[in-house]
N, C-alpha and C positions, 0 to 999 in steps of 0.2 A: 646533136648539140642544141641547147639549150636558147631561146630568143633574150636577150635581154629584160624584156618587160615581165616573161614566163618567170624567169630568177626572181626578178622582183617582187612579184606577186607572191613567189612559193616562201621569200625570206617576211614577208609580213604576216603571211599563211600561220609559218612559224610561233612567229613572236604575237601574231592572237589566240593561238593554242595557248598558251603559257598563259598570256591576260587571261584566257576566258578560265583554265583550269582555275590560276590562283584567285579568279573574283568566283567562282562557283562554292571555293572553300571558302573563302571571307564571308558569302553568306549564310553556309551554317553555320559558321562560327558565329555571326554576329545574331542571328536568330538562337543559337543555344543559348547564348550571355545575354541579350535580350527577354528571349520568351515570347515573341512580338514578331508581327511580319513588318514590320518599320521600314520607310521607305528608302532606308539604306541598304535592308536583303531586298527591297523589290529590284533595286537599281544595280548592286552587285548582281543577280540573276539574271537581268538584261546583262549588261555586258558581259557576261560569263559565255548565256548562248548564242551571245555576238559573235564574239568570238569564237568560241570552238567553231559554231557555223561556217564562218569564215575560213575557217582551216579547212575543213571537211571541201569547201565549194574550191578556195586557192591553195591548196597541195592535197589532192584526190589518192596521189599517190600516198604519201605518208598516212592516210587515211584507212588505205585498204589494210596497207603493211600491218597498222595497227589491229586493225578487226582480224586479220591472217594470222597474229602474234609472231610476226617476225619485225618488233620492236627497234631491238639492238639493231637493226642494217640503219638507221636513222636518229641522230640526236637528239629532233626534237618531239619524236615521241616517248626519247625515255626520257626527258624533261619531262616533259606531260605525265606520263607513267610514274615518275620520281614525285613529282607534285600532289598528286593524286593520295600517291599510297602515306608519303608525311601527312597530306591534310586531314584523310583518312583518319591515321592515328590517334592525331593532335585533337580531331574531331569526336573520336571514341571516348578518347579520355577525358574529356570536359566535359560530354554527356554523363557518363559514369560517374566523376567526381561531384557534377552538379546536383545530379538526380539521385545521389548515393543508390545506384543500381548494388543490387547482391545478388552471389547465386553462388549458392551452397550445393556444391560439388563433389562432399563428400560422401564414399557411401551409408553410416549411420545419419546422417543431414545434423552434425558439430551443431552447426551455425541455426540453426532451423529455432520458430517458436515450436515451443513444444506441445507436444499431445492436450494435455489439460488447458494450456491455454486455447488452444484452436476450439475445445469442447466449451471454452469459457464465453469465445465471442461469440460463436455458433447461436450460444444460450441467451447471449446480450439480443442478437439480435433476431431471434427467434420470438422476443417480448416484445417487441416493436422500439428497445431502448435506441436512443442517442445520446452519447458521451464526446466528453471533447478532454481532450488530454492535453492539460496546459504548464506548459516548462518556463519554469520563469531563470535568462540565463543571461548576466551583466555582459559587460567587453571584456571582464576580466575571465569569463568561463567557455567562450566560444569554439572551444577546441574538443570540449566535455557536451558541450550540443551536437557539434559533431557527431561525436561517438556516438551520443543517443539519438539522435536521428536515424542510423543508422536502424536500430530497433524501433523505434517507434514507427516507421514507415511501412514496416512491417506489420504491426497491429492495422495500422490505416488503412492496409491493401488488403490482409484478411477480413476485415471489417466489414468490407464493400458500402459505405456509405453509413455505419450504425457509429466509426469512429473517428474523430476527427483529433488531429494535430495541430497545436499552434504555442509560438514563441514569445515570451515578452521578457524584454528587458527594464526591470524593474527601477532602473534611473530613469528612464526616458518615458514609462506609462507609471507615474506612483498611483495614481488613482486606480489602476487595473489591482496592482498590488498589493492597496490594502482592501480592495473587494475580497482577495482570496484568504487576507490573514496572511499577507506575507510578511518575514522576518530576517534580518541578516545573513540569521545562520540557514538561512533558504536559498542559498545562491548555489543554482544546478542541482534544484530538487522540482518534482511534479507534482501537479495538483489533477482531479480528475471531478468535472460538472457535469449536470445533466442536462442534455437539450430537452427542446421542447418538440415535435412536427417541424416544427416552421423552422427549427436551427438555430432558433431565437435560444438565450440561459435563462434556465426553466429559475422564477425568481424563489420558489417557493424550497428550492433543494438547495442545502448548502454544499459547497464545493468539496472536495475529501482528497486529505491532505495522503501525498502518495509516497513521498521521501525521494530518496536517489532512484534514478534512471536503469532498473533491474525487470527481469520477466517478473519475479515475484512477488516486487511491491504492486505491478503494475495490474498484472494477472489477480491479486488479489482487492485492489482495488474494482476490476470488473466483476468478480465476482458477487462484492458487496452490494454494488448496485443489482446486480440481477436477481440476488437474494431477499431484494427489498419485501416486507411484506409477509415471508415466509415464517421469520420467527416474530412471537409476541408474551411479551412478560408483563405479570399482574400485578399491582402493587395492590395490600389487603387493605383497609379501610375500616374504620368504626371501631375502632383501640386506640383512637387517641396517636395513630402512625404518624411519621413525618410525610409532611405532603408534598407530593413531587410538581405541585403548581407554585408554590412557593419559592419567590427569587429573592427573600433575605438570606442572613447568612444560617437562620435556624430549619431553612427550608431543604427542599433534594432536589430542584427544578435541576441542577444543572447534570444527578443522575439520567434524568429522561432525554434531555440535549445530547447525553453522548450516545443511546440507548437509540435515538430516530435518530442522529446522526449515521448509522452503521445501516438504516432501514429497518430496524426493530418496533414494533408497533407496541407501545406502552399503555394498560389500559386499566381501570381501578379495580378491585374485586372487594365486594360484599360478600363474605362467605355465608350469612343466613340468606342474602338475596339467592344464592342456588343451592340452599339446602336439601331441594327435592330430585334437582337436575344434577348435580356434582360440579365440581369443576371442570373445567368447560375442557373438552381434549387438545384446543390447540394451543395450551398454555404449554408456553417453551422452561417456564420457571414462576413459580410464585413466590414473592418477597415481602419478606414483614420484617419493614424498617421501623425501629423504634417505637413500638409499641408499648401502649401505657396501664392495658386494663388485661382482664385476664379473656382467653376462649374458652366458651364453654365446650361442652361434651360434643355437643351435635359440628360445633367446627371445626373441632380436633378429628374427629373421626371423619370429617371432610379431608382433612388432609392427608390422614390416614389411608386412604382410601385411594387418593391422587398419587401417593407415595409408592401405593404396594402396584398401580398399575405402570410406574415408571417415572412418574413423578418428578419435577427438581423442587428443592426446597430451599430459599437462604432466609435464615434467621438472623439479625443483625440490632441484639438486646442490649439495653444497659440494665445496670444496678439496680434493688430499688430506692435510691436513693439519685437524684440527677443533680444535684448542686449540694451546697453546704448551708443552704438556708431553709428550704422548704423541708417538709416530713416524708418517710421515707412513702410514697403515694403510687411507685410503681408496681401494681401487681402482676405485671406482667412474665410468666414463668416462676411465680413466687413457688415454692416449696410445697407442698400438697395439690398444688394445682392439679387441672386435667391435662394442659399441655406440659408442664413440667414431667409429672406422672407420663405420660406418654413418652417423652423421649429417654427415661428415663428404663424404662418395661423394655422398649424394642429397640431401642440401639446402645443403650448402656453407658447414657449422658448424664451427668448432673451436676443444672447449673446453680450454682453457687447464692444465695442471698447474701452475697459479700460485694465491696468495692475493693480492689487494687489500690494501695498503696506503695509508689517508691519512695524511698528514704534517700536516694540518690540523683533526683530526676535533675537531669537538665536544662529542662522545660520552664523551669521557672514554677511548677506547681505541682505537689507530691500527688495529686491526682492524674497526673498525666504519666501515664505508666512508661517507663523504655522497653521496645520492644526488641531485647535482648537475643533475644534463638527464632529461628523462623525453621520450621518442618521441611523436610524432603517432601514436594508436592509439587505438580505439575500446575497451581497454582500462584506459586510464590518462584515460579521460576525466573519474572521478571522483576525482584523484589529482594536481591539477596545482597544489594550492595548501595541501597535506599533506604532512607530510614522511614519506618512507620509512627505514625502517632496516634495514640489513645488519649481518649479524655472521659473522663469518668468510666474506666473497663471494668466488666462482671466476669470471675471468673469462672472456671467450669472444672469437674473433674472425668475421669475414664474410669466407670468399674470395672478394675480387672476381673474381679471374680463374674463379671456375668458372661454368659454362654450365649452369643448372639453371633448372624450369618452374617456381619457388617462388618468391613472395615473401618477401622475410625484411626485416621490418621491428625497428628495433632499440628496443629500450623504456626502457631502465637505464642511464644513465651515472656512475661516480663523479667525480669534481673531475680540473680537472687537475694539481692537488697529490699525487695520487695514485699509486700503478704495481704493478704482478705482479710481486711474489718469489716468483722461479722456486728458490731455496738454499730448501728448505721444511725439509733434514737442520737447515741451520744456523739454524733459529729457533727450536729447540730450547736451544741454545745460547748464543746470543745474545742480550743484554736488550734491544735496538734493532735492530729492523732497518733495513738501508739501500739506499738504490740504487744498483744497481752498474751503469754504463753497458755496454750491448752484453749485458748476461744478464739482467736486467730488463726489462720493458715497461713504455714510462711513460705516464700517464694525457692525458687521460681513458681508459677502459677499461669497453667493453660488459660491462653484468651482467644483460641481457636480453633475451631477443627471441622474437618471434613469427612463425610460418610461413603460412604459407598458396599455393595455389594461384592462379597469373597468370591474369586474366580471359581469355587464350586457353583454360589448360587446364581451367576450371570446368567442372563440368556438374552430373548431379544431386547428386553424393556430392560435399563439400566439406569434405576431409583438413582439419585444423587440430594444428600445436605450437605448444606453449612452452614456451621454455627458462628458468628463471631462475637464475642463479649461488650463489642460498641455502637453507637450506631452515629455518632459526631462524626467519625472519620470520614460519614460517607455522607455527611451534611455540604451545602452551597462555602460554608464557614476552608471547611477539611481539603475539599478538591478543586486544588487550585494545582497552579505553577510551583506554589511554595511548597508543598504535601505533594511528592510526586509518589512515594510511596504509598499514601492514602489512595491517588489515582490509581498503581498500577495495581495495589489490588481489590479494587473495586473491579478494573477491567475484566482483570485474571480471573477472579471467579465468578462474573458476569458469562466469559467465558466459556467457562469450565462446565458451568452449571448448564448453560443453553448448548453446548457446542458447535457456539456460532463460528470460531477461528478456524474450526476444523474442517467446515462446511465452506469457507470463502479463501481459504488459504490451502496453497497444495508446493510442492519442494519439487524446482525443474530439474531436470537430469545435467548434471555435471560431468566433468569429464577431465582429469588432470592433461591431457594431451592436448587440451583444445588451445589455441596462440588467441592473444590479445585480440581483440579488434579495434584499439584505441594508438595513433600512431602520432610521435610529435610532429611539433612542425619541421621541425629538420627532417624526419622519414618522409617526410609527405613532397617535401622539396628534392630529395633523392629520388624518389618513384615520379616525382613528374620528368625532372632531367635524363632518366633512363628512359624513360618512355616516348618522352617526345625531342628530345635530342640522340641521346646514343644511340636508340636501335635504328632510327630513319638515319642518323648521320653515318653508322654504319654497311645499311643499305646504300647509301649514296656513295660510300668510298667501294666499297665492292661495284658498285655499276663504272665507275670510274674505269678500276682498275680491268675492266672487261673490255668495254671501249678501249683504254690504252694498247692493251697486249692485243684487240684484234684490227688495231690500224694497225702494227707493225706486220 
């Protein structure tokens, strides 16, 4: 039998087990919700091992029993026991939820970054890059950060330090905001910057807009950076070309912004300056934008030459005639020329000494052609439901009858309200012009087209042109916001020609079986209430009902 004071000792014994369990839990909890060792888990921790101590030293027995796992002979080690494994839980799950923990358990890895992206950071950070991945996400989107947290934590931890993560709410930092060019319609989209060493944003790179929260905007946008440098496009020079330094609206500066935008290195080219060297091999594309005078023999066969080793070409001509005032002064591609002659011998092009006329334009001016039919090409594939605009367009024809190893696919059609006044003296002169049957070409009427090599003549090197009949579209004036069509196919056969999209963009593995990983907040409030009430509440009525049925 038991001394009085011995009881007393064993029932506080007791009831400091229980203090010490539930102050042990209270400070990981308050450390997990924290982040911090604050002097609330130091002081939970003291009393915690207060207590249990105390237990351990005033009921030695309940102590052993415990360590024996013969629990159940004892109430208040399955208190303690009972407390332990809820706080356990409730502990797991707030780590898990806070830290959004993953782990992909299946066996093809569903849930997993994929192959090319892991090849993609590898690449990032194999160049000594630092990226920061910025989600710009209001009060009204925080359930969609969520989710993407969920992925981008993932890039962050493959990364190992080349990629960082971070959030801003674009009411509460607008200066952050309009640093990136952020927009309404940007709420719970990414942007992707380039650090510097030091973690400092590198001020010289502009930030690169990533869209929704996906492996393949995301994965593509690292790509672009890693790709930086790799491709470079020549603009030609000394034809009187539009100048890509120029930021009026008759200029192309804003082609070269989007061109280093993407890390594209944009550089001029004099073609008599390497007339002995060639074109230089690491031209990803050479461009002759708007050109005024004609090439002679020795630069034609420069290009010729660039062409037959693999070459990209885009030519982007007007009429010779560029307004209704001045004289027809464009030689450029005129009719007997050497580069006219040339494209004309080996890929079975001929551009037109004509201007487009619609009879029906929209535009407010029958010089500005509607660009009616647009071609099956891997160019115009993001251009089929945009409208394009021409302004003073040349048009072109296809000889059927020539026998040539090129595919010439046609991209640009105007209406067939349309036709080529070929009188270019007489629209000088004239407030209307008209069609004259038998001297005029009547529409519709090609204002585009792309070359390429017939799957017989393919091999490694695969030549690419394009011709397009304007070169305004692709003026500071054309590539706006308002001309999305002019943008997208500036981009497209920027593209096409470099295959730069191909090279920075790859399609992750899908899977029709794979479940959401985006949960409302009602799911979220179910899986916590199961979690941290029903199955510990259920453990605790089965310990119950065990204790009951073995006191009887």
């Amino acid at each position: 039998m038991q001394a009085p004071h011995e009881t007393l000792r064993a029932r506080a014994a007791s009831w400091a087990s229980v203090i010490g369990a539930v102050s042990l839990v209270l400070a990981g909890l308050i450390y997990l919700l924290g982040g911090e060792l604050s002097i609330w888990v130091f002081a939970s921790v003291v009393i915690g091992v207060a207590g249990v101590g105390f237990w351990i030293w005033g009921a030695p027995g309940e102590f052993q029993a415990w360590m024996a796992g013969r629990q159940t002979r004892y109430g208040t080690t399955s208190i303690l026991v009972t407390i332990l494994f809820v706080g356990f839980v409730v502990f797991v799950y707030l780590l898990v939820d806070q830290r959004n923990i993953t782990v992909d358990l299946t066996a093809p890895q569903k849930y997993s970054l994929n192959r090319p992206t892991l090849d993609a950071i590898d690449r990032l950070s194999a160049q000594d890059y630092r990226v920061r991945i910025v989600g710009f996400f209001s009060n009204d989107a925080l359930r969609e950060q969520e989710s993407a947290d969920i992925l981008l934590r993932q890039y962050a931890a493959e990364g190992n330090g080349a990629i960082e993560v971070k959030y801003v709410d674009p009411n509460e930092q607008p200066d952050v905001a309009l640093r990136f060019g952020y927009q309404s319609g940007y709420d719970g989209d990414l942007f992707l910057e380039i650090l510097e060493a030091s973690g400092e944003t590198n001020p010289d790179a502009l930030p690169l807009y990533l869209g929704e929260p996906d492996e393949r905007n995301i994965t593509t946008g690292l790509l672009t950076v890693a790709s930086a440098g790799t491709f470079k496009v020549y603009f030609t020079t000394g034809h009187a070309e539009l100048d890509v330094s120029r930021t009026d609206e008759v200029g192309i500066s804003r082609l070269r912004v989007s061109l280093t935008d993407q890390g594209i290195i944009v550089e001029p080219l004099s073609l008599m300056e390497v007339a002995d060297t060639g074109i230089p091999d690491d031209a990803s594309a050479v461009l002759i934008v708007g050109a005024r005078t004609r090439f002679n023999e020795a630069e034609v066969q420069l290009l010729a030459d660039y062409i037959e080793r693999g070459g990209r070409v885009g030519i982007f001509t007007d009429p010779p005639i560029i307004d209704t005032v001045s004289t027809p002064t464009n030689t450029f591609l005129e009719e007997g020329s050497p580069f006219a002659e040339y494209l004309l011998s080996e890929f079975g092009i001929a551009v037109k000494d004509e201007v487009v006329i619609e009879t029906r334009s929209t535009l407010g001016s029958e010089y500005a052609p509607i660009v009616d039919q647009v071609g099956t090409h891997e160019i115009l594939s993001g251009v089929q439901n945009v409208q394009i605009v021409l302004y003073f367009a040349r048009p072109m024809e296809i000889e059927q009858g020539t026998v040539t190893s090129w595919v010439r696919t046609p991209l640009l059609y105007s209406s067939e309200a349309s036709f080529g006044e070929s009188d270019l003296e007489g629209l000088r002169t004239e407030m209307q012009p008209e069609y004259s049957v038998g001297e005029d070409t009547p529409g519709p009427l090609m204002m585009g087209v792309a070359v390429q090599r017939s799957v017989e003549q393919q091999s490694t090197v695969q030549p690419r042109l394009v011709i397009i009949g304007d070169s305004d579209a692709f003026s500071n004036e054309f590539q706006t916001t308002d001309f999305m069509g002019d943008v997208l196919l500036w981009s497209d056969t920027i593209d096409w020609l470099t295959g730069f999209s191909q090279t920075v963009s790859f399609s992750p593995i899908t899977d029709p079986t794979r479940l959401a990983l985006i949960v409302s907040d009602q799911q979220r409030r179910n899986i916590a209430y199961i979690t941290m009430l029903w199955l510990p509440g259920l453990v605790l009525i089965s310990g119950g009902l065990v204790w009951w049925v073995r006191r009887r």
